[in-house]
PDB file of N, CA, C and O in Angstrom, chain B, residues numbered from 101:
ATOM      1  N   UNK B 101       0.833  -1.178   0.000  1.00  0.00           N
ATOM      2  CA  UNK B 101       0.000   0.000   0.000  1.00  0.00           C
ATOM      3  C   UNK B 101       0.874   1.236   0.000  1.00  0.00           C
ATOM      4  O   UNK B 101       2.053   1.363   0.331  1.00  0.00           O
ATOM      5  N   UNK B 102       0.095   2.016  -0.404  1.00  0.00           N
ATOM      6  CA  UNK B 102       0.805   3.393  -0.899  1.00  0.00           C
ATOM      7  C   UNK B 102       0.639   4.380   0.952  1.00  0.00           C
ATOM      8  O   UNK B 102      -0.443   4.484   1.529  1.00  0.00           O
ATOM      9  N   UNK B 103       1.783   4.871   1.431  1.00  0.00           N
ATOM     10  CA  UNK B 103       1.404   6.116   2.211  1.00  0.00           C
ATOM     11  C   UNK B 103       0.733   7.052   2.091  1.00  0.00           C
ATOM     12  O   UNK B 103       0.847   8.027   1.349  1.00  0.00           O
ATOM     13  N   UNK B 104       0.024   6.799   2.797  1.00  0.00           N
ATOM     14  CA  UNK B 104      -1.215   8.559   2.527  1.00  0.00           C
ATOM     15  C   UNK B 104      -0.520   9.213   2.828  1.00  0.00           C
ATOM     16  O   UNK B 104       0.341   8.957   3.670  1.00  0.00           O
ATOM     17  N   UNK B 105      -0.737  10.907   1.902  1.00  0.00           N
ATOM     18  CA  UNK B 105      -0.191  11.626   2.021  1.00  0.00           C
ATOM     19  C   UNK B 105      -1.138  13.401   2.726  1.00  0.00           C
ATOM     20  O   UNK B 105      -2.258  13.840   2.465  1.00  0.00           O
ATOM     21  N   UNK B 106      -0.516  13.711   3.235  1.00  0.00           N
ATOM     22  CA  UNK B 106      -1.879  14.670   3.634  1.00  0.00           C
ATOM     23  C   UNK B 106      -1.405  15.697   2.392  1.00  0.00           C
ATOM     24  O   UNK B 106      -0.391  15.682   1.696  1.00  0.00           O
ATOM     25  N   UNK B 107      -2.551  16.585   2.407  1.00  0.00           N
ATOM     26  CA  UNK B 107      -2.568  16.876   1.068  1.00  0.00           C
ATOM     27  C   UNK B 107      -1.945  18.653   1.548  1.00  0.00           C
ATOM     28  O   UNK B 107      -1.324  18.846   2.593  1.00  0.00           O
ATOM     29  N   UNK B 108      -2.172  19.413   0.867  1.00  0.00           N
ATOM     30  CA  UNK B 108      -0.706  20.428   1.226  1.00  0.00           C
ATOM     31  C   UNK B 108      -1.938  21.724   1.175  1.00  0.00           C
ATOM     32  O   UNK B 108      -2.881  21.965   0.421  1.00  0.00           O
ATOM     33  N   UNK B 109      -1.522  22.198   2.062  1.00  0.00           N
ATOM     34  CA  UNK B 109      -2.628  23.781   2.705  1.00  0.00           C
ATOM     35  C   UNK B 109      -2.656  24.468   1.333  1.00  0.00           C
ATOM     36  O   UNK B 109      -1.672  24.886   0.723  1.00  0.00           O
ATOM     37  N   UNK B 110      -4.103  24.526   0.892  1.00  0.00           N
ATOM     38  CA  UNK B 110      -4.079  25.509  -0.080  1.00  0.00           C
ATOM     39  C   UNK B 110      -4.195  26.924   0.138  1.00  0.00           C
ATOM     40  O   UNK B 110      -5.082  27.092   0.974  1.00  0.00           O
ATOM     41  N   UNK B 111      -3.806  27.793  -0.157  1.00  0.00           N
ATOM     42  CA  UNK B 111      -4.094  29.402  -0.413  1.00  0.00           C
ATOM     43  C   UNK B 111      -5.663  30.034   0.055  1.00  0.00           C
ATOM     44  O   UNK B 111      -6.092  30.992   0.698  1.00  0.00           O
ATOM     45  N   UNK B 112      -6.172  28.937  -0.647  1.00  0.00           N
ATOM     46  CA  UNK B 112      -7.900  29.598  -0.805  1.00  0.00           C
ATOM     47  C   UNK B 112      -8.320  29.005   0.416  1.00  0.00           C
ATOM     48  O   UNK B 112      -9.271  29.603   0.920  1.00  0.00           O
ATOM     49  N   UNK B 113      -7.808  27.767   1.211  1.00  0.00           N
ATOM     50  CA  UNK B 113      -8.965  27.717   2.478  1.00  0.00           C
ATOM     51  C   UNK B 113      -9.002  28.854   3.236  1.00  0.00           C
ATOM     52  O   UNK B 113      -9.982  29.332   3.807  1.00  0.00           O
ATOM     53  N   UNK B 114      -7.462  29.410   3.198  1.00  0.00           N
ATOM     54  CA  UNK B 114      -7.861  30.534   4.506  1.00  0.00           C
ATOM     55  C   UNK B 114      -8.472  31.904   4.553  1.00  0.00           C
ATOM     56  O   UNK B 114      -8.650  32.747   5.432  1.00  0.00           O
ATOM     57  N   UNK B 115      -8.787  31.778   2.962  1.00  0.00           N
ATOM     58  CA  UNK B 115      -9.574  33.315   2.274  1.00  0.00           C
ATOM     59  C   UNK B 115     -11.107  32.461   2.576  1.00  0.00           C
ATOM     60  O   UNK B 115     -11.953  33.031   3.266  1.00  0.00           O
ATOM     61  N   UNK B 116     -11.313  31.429   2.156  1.00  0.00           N
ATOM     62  CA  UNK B 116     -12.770  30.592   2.524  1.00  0.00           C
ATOM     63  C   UNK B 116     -13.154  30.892   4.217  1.00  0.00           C
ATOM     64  O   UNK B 116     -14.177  31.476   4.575  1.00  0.00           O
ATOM     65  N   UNK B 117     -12.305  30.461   4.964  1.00  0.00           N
ATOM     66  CA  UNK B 117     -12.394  30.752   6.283  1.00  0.00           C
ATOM     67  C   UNK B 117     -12.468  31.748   7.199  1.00  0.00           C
ATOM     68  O   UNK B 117     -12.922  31.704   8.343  1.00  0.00           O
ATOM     69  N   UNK B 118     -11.707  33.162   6.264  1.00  0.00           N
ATOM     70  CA  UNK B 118     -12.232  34.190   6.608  1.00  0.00           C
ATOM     71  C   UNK B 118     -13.676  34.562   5.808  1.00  0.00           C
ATOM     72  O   UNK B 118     -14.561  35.191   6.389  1.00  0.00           O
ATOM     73  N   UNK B 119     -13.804  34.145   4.539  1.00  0.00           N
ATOM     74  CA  UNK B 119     -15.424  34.261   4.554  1.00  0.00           C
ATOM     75  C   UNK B 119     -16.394  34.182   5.136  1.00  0.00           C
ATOM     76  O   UNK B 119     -17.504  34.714   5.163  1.00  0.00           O
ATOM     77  N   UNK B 120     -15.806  33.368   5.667  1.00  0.00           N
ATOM     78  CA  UNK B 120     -17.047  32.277   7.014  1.00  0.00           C
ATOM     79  C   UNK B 120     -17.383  33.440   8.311  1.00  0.00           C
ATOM     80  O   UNK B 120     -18.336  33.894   8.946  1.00  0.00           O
ATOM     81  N   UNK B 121     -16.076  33.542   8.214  1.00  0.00           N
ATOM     82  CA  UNK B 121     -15.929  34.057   9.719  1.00  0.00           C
ATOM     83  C   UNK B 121     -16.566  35.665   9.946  1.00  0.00           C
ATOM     84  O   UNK B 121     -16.820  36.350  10.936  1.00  0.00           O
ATOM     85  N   UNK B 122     -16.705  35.914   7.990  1.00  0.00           N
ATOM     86  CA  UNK B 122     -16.975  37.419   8.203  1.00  0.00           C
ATOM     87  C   UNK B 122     -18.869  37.453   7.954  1.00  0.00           C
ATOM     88  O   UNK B 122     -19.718  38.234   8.383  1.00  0.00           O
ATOM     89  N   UNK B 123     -18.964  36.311   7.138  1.00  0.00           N
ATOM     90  CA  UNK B 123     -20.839  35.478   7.028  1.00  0.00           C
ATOM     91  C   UNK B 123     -21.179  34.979   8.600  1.00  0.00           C
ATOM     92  O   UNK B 123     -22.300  34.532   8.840  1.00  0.00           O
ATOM     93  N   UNK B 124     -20.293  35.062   9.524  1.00  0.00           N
ATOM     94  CA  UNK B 124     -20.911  34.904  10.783  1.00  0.00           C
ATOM     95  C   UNK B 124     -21.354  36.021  11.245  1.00  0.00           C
ATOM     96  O   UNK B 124     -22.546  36.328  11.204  1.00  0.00           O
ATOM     97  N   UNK B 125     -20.360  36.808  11.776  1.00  0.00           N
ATOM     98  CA  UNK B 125     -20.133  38.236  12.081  1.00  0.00           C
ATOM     99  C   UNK B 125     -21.259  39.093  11.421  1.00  0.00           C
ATOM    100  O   UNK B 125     -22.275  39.487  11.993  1.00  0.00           O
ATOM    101  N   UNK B 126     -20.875  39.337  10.001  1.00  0.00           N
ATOM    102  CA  UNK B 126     -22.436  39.610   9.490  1.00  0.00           C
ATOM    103  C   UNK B 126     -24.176  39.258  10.028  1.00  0.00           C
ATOM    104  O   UNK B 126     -24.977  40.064  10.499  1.00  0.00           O
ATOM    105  N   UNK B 127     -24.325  38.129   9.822  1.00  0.00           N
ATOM    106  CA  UNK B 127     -25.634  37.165  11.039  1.00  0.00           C
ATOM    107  C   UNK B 127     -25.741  37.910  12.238  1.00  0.00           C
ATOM    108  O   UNK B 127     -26.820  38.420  12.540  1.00  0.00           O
ATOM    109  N   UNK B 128     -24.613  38.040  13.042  1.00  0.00           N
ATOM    110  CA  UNK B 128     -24.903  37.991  14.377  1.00  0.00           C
ATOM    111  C   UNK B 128     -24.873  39.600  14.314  1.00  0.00           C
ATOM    112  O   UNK B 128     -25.186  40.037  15.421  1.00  0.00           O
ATOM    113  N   UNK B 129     -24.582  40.708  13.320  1.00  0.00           N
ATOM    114  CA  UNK B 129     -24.717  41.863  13.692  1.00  0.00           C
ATOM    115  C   UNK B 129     -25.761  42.367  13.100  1.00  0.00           C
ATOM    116  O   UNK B 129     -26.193  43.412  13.586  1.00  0.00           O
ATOM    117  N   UNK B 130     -26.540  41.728  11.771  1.00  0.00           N
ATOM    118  CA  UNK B 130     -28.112  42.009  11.780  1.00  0.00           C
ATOM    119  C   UNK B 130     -28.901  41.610  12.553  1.00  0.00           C
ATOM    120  O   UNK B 130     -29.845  42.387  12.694  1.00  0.00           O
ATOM    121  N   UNK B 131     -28.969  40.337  13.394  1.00  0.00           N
ATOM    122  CA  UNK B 131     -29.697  39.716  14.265  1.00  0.00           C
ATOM    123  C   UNK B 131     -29.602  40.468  15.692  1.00  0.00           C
ATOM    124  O   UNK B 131     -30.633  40.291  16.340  1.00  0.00           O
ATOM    125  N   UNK B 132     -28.387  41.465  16.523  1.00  0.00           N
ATOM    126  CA  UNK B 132     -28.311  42.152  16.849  1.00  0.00           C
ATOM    127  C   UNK B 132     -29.433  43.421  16.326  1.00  0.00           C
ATOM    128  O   UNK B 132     -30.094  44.025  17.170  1.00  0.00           O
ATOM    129  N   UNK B 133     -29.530  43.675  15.126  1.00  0.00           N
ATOM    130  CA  UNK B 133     -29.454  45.230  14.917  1.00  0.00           C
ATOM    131  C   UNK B 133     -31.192  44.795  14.921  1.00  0.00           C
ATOM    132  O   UNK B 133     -31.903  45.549  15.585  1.00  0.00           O
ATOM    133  N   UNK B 134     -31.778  43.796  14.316  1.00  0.00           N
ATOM    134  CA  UNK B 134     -33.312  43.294  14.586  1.00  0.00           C
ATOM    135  C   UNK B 134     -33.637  43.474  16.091  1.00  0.00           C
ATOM    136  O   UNK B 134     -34.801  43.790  16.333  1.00  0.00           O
ATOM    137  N   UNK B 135     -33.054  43.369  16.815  1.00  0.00           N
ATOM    138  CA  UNK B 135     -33.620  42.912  18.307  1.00  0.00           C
ATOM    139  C   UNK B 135     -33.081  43.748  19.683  1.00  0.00           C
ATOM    140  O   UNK B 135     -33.248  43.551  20.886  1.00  0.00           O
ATOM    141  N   UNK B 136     -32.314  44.832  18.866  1.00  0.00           N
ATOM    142  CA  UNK B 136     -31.483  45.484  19.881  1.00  0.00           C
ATOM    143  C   UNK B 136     -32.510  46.030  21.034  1.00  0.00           C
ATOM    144  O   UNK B 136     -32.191  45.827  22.206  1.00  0.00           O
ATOM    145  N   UNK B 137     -33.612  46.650  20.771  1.00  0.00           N
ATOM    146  CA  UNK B 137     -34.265  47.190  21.666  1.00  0.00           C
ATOM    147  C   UNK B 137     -34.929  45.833  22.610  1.00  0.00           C
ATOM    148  O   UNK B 137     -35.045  45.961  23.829  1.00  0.00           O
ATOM    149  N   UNK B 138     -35.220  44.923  22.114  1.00  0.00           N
ATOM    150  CA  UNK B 138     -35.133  43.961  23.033  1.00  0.00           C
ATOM    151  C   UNK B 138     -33.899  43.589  24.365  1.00  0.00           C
ATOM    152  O   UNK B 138     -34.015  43.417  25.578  1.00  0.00           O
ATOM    153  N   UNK B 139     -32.759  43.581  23.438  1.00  0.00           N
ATOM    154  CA  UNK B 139     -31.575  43.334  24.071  1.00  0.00           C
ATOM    155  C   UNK B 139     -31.386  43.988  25.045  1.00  0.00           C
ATOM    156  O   UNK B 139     -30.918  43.565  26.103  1.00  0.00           O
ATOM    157  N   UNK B 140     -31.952  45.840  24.648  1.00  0.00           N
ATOM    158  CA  UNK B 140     -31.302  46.740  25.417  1.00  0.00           C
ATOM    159  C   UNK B 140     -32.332  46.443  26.750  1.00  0.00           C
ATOM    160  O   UNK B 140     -31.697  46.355  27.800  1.00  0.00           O
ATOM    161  N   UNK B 141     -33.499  46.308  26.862  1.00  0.00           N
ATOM    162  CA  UNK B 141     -34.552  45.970  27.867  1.00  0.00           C
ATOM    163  C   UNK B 141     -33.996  45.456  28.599  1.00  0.00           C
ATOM    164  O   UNK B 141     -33.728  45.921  29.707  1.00  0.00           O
ATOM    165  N   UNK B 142     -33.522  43.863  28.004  1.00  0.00           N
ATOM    166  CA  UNK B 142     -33.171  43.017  29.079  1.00  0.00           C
ATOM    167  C   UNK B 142     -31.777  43.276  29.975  1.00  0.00           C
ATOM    168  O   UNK B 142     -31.769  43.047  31.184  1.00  0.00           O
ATOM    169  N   UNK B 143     -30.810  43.686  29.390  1.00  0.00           N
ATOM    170  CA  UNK B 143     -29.985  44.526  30.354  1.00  0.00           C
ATOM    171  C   UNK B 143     -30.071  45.328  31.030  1.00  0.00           C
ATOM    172  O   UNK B 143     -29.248  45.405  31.942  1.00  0.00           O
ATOM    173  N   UNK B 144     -31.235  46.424  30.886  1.00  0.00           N
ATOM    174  CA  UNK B 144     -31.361  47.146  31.533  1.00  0.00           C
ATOM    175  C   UNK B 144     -32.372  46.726  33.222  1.00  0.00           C
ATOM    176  O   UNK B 144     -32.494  47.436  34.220  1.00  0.00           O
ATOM    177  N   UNK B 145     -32.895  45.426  32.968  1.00  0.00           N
ATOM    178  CA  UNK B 145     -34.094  44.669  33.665  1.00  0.00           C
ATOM    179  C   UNK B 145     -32.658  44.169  34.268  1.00  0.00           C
ATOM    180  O   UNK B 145     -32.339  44.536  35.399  1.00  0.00           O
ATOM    181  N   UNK B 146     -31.811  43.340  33.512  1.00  0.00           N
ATOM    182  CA  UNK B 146     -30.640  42.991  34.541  1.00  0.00           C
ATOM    183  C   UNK B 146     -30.223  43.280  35.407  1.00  0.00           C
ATOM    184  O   UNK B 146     -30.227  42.692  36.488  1.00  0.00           O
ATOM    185  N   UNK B 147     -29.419  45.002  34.907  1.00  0.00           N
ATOM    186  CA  UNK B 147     -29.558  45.603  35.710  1.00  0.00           C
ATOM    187  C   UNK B 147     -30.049  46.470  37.194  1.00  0.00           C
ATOM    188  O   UNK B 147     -29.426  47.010  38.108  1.00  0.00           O
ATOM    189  N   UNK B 148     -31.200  46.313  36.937  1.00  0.00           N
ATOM    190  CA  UNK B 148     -32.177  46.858  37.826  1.00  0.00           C
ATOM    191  C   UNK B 148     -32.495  45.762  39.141  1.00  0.00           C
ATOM    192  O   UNK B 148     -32.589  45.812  40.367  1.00  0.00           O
ATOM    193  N   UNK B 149     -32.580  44.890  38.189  1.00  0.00           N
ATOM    194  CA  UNK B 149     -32.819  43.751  39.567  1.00  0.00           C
ATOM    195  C   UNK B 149     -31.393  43.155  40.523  1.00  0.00           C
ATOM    196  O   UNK B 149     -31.439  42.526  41.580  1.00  0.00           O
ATOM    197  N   UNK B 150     -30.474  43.484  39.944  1.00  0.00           N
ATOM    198  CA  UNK B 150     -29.038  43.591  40.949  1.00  0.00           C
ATOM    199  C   UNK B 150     -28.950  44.332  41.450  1.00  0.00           C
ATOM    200  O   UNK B 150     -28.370  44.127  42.517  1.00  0.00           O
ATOM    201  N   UNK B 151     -29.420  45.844  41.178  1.00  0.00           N
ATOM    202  CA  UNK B 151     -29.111  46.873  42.060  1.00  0.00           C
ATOM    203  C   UNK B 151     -30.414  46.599  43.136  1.00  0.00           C
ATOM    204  O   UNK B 151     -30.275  46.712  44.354  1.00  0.00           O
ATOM    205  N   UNK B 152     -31.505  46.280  42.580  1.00  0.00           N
ATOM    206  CA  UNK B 152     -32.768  45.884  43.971  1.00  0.00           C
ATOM    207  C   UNK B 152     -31.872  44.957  44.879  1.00  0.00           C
ATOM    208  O   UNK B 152     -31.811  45.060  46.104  1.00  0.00           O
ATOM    209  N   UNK B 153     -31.209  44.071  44.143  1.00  0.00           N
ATOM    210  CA  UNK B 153     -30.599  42.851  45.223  1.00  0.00           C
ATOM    211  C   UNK B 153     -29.735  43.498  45.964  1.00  0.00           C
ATOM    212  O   UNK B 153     -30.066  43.495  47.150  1.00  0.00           O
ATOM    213  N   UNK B 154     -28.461  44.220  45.668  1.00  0.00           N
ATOM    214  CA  UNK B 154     -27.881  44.767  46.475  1.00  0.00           C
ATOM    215  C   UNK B 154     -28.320  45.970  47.729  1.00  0.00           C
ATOM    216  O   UNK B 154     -27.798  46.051  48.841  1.00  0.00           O
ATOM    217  N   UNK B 155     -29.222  46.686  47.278  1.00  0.00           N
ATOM    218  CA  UNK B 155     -29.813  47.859  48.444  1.00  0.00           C
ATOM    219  C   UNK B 155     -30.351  46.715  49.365  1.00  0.00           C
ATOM    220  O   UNK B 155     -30.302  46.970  50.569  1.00  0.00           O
ATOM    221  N   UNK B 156     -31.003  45.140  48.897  1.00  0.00           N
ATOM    222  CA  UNK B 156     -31.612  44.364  49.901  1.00  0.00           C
ATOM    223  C   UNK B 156     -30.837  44.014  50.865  1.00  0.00           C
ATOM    224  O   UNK B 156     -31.225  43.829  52.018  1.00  0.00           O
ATOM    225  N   UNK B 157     -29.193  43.845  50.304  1.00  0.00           N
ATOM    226  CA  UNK B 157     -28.749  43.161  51.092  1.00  0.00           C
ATOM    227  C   UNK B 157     -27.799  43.759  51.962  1.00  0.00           C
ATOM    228  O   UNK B 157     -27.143  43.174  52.824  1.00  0.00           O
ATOM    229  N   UNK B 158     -27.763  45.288  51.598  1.00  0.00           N
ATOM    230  CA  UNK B 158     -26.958  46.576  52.501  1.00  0.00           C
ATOM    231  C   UNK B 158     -27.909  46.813  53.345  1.00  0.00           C
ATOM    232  O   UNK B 158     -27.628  46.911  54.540  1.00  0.00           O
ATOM    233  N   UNK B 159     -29.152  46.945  52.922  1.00  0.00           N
ATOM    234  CA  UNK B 159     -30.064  47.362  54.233  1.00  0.00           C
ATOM    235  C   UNK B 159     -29.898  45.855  55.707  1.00  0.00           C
ATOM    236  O   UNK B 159     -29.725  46.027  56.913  1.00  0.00           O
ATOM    237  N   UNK B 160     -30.053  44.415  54.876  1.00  0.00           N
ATOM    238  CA  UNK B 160     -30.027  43.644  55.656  1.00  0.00           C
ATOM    239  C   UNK B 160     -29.260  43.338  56.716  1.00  0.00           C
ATOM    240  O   UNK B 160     -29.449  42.592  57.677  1.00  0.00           O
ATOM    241  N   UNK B 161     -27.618  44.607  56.128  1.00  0.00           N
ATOM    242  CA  UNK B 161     -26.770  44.150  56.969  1.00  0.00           C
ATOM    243  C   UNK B 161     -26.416  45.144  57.669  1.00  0.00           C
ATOM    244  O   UNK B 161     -25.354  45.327  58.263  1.00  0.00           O
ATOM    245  N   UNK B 162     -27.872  46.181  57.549  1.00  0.00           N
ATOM    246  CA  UNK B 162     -27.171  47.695  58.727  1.00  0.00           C
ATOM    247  C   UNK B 162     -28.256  47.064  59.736  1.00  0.00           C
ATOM    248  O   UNK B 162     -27.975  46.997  60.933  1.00  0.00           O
ATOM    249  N   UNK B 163     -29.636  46.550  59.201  1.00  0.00           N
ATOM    250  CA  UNK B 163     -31.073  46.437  60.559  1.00  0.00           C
ATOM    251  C   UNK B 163     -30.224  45.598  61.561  1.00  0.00           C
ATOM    252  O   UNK B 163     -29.430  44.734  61.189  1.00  0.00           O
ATOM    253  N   UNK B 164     -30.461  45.928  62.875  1.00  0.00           N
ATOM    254  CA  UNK B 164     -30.547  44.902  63.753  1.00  0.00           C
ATOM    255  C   UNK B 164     -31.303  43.877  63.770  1.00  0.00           C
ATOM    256  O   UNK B 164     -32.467  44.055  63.413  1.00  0.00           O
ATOM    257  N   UNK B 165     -31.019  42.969  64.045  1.00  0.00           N
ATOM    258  CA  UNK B 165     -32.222  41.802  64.143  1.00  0.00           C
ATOM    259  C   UNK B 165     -33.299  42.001  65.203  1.00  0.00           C
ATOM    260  O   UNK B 165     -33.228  42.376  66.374  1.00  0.00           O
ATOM    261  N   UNK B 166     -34.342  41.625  64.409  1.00  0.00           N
ATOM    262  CA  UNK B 166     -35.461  41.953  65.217  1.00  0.00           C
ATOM    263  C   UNK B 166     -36.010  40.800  65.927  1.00  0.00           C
ATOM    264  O   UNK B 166     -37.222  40.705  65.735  1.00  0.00           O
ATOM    265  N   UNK B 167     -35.624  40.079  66.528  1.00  0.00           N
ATOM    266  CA  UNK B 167     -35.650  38.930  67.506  1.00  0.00           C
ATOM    267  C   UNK B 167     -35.239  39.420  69.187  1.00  0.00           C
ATOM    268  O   UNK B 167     -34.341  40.151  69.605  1.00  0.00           O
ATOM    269  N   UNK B 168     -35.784  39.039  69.541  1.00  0.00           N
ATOM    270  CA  UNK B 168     -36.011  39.840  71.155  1.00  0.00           C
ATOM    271  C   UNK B 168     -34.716  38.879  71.543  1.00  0.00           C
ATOM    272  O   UNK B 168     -34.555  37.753  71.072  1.00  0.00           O
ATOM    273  N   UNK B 169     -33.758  39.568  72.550  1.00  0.00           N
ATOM    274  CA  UNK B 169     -32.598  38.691  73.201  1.00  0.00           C
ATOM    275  C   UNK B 169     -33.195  37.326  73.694  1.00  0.00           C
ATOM    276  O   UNK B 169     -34.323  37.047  74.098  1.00  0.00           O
ATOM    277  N   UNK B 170     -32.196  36.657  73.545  1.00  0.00           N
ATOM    278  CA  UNK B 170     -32.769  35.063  74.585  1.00  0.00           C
ATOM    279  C   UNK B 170     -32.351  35.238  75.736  1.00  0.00           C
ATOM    280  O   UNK B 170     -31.309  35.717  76.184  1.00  0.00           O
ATOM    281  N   UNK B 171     -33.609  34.639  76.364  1.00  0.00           N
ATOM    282  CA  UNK B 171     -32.815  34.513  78.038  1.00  0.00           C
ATOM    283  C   UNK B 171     -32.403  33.307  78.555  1.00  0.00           C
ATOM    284  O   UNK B 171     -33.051  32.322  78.200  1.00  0.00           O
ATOM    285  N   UNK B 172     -31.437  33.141  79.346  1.00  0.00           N
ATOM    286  CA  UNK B 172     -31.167  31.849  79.857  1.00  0.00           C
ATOM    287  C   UNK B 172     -32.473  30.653  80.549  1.00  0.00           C
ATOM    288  O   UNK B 172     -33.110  31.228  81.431  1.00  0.00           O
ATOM    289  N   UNK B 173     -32.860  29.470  80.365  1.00  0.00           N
ATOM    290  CA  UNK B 173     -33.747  28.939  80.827  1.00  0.00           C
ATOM    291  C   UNK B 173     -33.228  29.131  81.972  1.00  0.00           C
ATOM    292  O   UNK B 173     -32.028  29.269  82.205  1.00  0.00           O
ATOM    293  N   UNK B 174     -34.451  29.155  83.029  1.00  0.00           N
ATOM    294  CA  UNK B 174     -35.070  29.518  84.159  1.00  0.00           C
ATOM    295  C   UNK B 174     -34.475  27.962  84.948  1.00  0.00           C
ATOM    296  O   UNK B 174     -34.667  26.806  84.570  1.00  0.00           O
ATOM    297  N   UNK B 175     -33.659  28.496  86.226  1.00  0.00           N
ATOM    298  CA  UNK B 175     -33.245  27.274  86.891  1.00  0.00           C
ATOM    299  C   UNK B 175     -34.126  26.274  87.743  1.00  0.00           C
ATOM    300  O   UNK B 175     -35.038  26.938  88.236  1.00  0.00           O
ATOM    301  N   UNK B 176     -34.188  25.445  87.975  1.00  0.00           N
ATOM    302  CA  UNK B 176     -34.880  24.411  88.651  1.00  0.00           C
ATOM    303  C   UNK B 176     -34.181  23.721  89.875  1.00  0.00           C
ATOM    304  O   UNK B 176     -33.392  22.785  90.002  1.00  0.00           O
ATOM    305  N   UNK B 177     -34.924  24.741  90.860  1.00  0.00           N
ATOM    306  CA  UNK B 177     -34.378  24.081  92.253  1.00  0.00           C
ATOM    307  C   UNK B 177     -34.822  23.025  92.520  1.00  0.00           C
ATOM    308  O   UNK B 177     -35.848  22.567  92.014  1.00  0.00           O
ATOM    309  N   UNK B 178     -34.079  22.430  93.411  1.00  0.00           N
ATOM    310  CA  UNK B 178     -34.783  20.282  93.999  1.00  0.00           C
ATOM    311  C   UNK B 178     -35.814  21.271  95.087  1.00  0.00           C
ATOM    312  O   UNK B 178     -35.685  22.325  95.710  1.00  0.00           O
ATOM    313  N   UNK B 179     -36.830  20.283  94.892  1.00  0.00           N
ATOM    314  CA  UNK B 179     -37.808  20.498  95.791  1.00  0.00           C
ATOM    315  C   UNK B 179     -37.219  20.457  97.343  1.00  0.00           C
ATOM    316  O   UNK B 179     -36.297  19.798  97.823  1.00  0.00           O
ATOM    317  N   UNK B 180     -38.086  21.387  97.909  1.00  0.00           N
ATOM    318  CA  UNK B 180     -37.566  21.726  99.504  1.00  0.00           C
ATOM    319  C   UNK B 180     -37.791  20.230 100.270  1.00  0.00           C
ATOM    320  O   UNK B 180     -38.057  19.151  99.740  1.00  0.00           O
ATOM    321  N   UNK B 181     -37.598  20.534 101.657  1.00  0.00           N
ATOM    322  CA  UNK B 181     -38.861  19.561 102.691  1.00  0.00           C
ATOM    323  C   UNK B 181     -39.438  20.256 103.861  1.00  0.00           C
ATOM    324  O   UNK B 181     -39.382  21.456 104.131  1.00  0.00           O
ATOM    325  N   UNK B 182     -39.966  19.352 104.466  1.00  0.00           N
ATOM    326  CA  UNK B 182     -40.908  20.499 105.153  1.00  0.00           C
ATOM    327  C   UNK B 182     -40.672  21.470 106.216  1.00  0.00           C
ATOM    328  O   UNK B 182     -41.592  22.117 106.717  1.00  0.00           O
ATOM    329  N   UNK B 183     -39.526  21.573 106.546  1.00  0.00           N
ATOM    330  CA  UNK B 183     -38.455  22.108 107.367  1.00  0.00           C
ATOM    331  C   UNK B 183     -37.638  23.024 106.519  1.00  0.00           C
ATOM    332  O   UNK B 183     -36.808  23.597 107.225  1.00  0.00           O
ATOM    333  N   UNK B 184     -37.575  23.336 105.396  1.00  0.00           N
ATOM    334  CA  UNK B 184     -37.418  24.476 104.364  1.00  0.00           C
ATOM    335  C   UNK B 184     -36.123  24.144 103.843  1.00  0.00           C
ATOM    336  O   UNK B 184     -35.773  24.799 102.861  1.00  0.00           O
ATOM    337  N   UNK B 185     -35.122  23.040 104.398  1.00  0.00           N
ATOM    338  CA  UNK B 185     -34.297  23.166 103.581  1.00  0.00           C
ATOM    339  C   UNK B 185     -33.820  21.725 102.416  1.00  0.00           C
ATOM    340  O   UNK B 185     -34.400  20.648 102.283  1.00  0.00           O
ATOM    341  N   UNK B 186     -32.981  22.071 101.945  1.00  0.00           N
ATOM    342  CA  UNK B 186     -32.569  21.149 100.750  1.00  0.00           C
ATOM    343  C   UNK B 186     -32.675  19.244 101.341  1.00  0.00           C
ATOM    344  O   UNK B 186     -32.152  18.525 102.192  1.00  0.00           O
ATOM    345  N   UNK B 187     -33.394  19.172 100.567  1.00  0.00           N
ATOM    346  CA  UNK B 187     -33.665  17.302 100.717  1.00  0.00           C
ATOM    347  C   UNK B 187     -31.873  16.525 101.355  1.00  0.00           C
ATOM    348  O   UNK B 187     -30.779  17.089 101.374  1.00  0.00           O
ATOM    349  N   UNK B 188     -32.202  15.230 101.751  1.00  0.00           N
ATOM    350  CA  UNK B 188     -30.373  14.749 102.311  1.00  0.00           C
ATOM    351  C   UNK B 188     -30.820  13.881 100.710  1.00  0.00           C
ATOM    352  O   UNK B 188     -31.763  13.616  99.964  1.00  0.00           O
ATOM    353  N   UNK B 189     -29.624  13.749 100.868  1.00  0.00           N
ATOM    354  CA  UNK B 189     -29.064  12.507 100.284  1.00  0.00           C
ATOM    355  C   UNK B 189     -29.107  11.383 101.237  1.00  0.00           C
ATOM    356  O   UNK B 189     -28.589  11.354 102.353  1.00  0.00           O
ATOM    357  N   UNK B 190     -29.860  10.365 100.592  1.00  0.00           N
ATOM    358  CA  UNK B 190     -29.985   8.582 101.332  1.00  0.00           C
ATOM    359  C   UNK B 190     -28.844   7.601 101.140  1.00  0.00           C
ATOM    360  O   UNK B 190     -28.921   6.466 101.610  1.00  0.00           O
TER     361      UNK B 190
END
């Protein structure tokens, strides 16, 4: 069998390939220029709702918390006897 040979870079693919590249570019800057006011909306909605998020979360972190302090549970003495003071040990 014969060695394949790869075949040798022609001239014209890379004028083809910038065709391509400029038939993309083209697409994506009419498809842009169709919808921009859409586009511009939604960035601007982007926008808007990060800056809501952030004032949420500067305010969140100046309020004090509004939860009343805890207090320690309440201790539990051993029951007396009838002579008022602390039970013996048996």
């Amino acid at each position: 069998m014969a060695p394949t040979q790869s075949k040798p870079v022609a001239l014209g693919s890379a004028a083809a390939r910038a065709r391509t590249i400029r038939g993309i570019i083209s697409q994506l800057t009419s498809m842009y220029l169709r919808n921009r006011t859409r586009i511009t909306q939604a960035v601007y909605i982007t926008l808007f709702v990060g800056l809501i998020s952030r004032i949420r979360n500067a305010l969140a972190d100046q309020k004090p918390s509004r939860k009343p302090p805890r207090r320690p549970p309440l201790r539990r003495y051993p029951k007396t006897t009838k002579t008022g003071g602390a039970p013996r040990a048996s």
